[in-house]
C-alpha positions as CSV (number, residue, x, y, z in Angstrom):
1,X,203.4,78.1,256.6
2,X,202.5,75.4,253.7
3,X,200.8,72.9,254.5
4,X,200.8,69.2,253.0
5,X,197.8,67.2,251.8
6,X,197.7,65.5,254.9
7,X,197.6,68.7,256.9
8,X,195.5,69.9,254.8
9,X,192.8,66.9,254.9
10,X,193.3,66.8,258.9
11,X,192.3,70.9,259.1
12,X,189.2,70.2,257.0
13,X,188.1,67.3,259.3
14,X,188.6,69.3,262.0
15,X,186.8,72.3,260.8
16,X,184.0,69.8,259.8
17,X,183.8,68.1,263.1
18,X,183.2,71.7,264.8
19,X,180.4,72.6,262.1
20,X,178.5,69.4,262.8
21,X,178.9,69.8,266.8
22,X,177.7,73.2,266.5
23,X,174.6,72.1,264.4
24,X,173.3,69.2,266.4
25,X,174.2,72.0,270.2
26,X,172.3,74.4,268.8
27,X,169.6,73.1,265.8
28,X,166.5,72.2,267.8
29,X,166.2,68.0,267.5
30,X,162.7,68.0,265.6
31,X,164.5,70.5,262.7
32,X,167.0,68.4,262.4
33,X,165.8,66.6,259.2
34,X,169.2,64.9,258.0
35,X,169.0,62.6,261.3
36,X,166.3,60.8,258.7
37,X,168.9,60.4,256.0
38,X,170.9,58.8,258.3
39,X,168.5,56.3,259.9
40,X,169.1,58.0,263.3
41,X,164.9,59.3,263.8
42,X,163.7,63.1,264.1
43,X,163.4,62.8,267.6
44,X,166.4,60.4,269.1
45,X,168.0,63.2,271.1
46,X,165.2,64.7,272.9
47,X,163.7,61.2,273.6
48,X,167.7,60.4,275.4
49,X,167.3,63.8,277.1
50,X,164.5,62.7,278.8
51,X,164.7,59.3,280.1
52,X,165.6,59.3,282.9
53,X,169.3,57.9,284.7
54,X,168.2,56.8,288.0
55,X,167.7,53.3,288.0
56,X,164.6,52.1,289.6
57,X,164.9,51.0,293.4
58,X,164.8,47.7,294.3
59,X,161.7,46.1,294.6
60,X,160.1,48.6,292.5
61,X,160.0,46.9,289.4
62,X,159.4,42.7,288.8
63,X,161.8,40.5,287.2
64,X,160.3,40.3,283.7
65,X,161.3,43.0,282.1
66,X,158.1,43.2,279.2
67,X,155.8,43.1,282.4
68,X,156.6,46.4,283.5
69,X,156.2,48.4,279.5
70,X,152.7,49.4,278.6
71,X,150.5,47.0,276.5
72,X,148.3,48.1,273.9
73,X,144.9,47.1,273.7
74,X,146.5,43.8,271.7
75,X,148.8,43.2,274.3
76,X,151.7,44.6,272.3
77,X,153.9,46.2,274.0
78,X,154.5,50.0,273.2
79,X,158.5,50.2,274.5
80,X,157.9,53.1,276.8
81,X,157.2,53.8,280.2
82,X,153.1,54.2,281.6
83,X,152.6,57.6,282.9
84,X,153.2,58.3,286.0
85,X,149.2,59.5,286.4
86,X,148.0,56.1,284.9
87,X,149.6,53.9,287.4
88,X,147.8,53.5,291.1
89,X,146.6,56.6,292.2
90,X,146.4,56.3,296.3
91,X,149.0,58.2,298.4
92,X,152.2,56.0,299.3
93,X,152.5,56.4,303.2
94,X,156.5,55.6,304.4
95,X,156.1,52.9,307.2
96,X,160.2,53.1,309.6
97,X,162.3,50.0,309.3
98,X,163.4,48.6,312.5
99,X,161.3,46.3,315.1
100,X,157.9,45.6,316.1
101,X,156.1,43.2,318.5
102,X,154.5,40.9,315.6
103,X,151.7,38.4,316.3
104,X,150.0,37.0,319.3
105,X,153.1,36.7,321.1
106,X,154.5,39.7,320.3
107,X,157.8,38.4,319.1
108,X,160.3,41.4,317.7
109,X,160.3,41.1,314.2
110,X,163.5,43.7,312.1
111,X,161.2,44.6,308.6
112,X,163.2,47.3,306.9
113,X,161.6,50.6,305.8
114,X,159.0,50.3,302.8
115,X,155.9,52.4,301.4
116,X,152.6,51.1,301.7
117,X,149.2,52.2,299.8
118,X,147.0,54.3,301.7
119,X,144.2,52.3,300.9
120,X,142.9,49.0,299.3
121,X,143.3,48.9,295.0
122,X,139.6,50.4,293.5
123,X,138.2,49.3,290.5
124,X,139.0,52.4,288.7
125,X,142.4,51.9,290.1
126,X,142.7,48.5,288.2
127,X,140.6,49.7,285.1
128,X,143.3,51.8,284.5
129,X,145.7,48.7,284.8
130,X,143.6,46.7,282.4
131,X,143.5,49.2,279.8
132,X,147.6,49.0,279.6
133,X,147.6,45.5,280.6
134,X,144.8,43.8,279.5
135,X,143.7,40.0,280.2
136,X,146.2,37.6,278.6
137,X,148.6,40.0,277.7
138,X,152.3,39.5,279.0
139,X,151.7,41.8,281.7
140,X,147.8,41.7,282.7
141,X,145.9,39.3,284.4
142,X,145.0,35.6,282.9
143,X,141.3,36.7,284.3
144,X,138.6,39.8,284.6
145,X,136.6,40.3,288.1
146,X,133.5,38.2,287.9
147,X,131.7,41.5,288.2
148,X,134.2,43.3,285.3
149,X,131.1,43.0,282.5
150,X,128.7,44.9,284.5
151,X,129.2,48.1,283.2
152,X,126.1,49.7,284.9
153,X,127.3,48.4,288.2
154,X,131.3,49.2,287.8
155,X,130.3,52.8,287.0
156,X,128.8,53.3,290.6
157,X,131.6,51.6,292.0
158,X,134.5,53.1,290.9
159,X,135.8,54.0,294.2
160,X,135.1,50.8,295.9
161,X,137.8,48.3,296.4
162,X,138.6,45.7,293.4
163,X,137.2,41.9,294.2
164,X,137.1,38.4,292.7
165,X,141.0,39.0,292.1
166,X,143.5,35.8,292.4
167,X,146.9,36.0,294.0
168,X,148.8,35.8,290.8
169,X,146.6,38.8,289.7
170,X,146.8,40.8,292.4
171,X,151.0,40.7,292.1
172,X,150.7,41.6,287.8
173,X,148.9,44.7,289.0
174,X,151.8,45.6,291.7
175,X,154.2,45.3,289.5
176,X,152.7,47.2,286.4
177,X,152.3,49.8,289.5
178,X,156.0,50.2,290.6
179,X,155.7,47.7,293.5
180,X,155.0,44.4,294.8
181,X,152.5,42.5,297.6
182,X,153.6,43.2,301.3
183,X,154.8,40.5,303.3
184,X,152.9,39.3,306.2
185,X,155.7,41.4,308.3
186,X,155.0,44.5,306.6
187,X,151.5,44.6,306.2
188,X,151.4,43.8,309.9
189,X,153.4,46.5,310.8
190,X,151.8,48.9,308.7
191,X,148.7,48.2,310.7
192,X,150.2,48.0,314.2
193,X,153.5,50.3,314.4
194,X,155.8,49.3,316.9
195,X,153.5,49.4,319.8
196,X,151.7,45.8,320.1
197,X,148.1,46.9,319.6
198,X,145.6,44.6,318.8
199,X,143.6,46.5,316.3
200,X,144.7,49.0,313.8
201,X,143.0,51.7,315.9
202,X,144.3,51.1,319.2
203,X,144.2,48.2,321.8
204,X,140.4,47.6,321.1
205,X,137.7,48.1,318.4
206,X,134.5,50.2,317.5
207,X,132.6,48.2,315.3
208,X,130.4,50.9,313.6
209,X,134.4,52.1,312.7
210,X,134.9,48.9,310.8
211,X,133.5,47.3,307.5
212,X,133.0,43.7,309.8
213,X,129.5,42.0,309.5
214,X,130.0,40.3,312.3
215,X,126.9,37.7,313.6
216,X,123.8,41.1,314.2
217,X,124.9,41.8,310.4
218,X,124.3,38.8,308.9
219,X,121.0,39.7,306.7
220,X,123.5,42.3,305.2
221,X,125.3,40.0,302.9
222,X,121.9,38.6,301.0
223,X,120.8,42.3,300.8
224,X,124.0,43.7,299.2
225,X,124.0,44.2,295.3
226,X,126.2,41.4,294.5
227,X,126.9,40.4,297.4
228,X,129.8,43.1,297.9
229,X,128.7,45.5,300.5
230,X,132.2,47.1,300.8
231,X,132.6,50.5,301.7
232,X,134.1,52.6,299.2
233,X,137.6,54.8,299.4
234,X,135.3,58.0,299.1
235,X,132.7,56.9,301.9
236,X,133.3,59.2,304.8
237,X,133.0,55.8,307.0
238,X,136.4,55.1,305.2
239,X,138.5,56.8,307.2
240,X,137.7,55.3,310.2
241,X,139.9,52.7,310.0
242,X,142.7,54.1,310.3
243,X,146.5,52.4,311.5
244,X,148.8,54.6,313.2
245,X,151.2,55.1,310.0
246,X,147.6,56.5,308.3
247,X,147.0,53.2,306.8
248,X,143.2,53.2,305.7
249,X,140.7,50.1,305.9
250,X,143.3,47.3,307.4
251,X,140.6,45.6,310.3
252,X,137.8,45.5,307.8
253,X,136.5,45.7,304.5
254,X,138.0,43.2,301.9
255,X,140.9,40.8,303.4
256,X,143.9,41.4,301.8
257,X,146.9,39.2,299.5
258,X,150.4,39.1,300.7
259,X,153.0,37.8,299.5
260,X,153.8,35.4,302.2
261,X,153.4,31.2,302.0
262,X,151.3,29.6,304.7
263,X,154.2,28.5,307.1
264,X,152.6,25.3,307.4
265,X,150.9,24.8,303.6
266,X,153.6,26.1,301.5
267,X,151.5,26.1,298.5
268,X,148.7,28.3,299.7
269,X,149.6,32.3,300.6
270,X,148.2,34.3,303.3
271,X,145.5,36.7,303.2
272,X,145.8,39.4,306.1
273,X,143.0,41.6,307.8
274,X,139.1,41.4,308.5
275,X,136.4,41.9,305.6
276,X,132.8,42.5,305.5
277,X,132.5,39.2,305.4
278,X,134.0,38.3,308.6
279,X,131.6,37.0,311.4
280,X,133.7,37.7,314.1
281,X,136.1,40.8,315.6
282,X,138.8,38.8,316.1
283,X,139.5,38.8,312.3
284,X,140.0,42.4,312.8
285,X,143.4,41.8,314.9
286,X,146.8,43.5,313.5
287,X,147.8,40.2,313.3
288,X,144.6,38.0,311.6
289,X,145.8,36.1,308.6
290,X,144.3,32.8,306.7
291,X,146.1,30.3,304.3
292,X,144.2,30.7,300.6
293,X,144.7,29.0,297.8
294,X,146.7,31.6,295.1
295,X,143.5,30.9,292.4
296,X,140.8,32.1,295.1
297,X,138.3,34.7,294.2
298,X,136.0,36.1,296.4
299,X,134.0,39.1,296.8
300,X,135.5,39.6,300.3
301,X,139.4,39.6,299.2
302,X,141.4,42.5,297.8
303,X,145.2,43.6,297.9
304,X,147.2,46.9,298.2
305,X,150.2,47.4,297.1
306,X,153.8,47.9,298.4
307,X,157.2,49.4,297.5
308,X,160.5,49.5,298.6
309,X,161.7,53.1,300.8
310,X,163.9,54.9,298.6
């Protein structure tokens, strides 16, 4: 059979279209040199072959979109995601959705299911932040720890939990780390379960178990390098205080940022849980919380992290 020009051209197109197919199925990406001459990059394909198609959960990631890419050391961003091994470090523990007796009164309170750090944010947890976020950038914090240019000092405390951090803070470094500040709710119930207990470890409190100074402590505070005498994630005392989900360090320690407003100062956001700086067990309680202003810094208040149950 003859064919016409136009059959002709259409066969050739054809037969061209299969040749290119079979080069870019079966030519490795990086050998794949003319992608240059045509502005398309040595490396497009592979880089779409791994990203990743699941979008993130909810709650996992914060609204602005330039606070959740690495930043350089300029604060430029880099356009790709941090590794996985550079974000926060501690174990995620799955807390059940459904009710709990919350507060005093033990009122049923519906939280859905979330995942909660296993333990309070170190300072070599929120090195690694600052070295992808650093201050002023887009997506660090507008200030260092008081303590931040003591090199000598930060070395030894690596493992100890990160202080002198303000509200605003506290929430860059959740988000750069998948995740957000808990609610009162949920840090409540990550401390108490469902069973109304007044303490994280049971219905009372041990307090050689907990990180309290409480009033025959007092003299501890002046002696303390820096006046942070917290115990440290890799201090065998650590694990003491212990919630029922596994939730480390909730009755004592540092007091912790959440996300939730005073109910009856709006502008001021509660801080949850006892610290060493507490004179009295009673801060301990599941349900302890105190109104702070968002700027506060102090040596006795921390955060940990939350995320959304996928």
């Amino acid at each position: 059979m003859k064919l016409t020009p136009l059959g002709k051209a259409l066969v050739f197109l054809i037969g061209l279209g299969l040749f290119i197919t079979a080069l870019y199925k079966f030519v490795p990406p990086e050998q794949q040199i003319w992608r240059k001459w045509l502005g398309g990059g040595g490396d497009t394909a592979a880089t779409v072959e791994n990203q990743g198609t699941e979008p993130a959960a909810e709650g996992e990631r914060g609204p602005d979109t330039l606070a959740n890419q690495p930043i350089d050391r300029n604060g430029e961003s880099r356009g790709e995601e941090p590794r996985q091994e550079r974000r926060a470090a501690s174990e995620w523990i799955t807390v059940p959705g459904g009710l709990f007796r919350s507060g005093e009164g033990l009122e049923e309170v519906d939280v859905p299911a979330f995942q909660i750090q296993s333990h309070e944010v170190t300072n070599g947890q929120y090195e690694a932040f600052l070295e992808e976020c650093p201050e002023g950038s887009s997506c660090g914090p507008r200030d260092l720890p008081s303590y931040w240019d003591d090199q000598s000092y930060l070395e030894t405390r690596r493992d100890a939990p990160v202080v002198f951090v303000s509200w605003a803070d506290a929430s860059a470094y959740c988000r750069w780390a998948g995740g957000r500040l808990p609610t009162i709710s949920e840090w409540e119930k990550a401390a108490r379960s469902d069973d109304g207990r007044n303490f994280p470890a049971g219905p009372s409190i041990d307090p050689a178990d907990v990180n309290i100074l409480g009033q025959d402590r007092r003299d501890e505070k002046n002696r303390a390098p820096k006046q942070i005498p917290t115990w440290g994630t890799d201090d065998p005392r650590y694990n003491r205080d212990a919630s029922p989900y596994g939730v480390l360090a909730m009755a004592g320690n540092v007091s912790e940022w959440t996300a939730t407003a005073s109910p009856d100062e709006p502008d001021l956001r509660l801080a949850a849980g006892g610290s060493w700086d507490s004179w009295s067990l009673d801060d301990a309680r599941t349900y302890a919380s105190l109104p702070k202003q968002p700027a506060d810094r102090s040596s006795s208040l921390g955060f940990r992290c939350v995320k959304s149950a996928r």
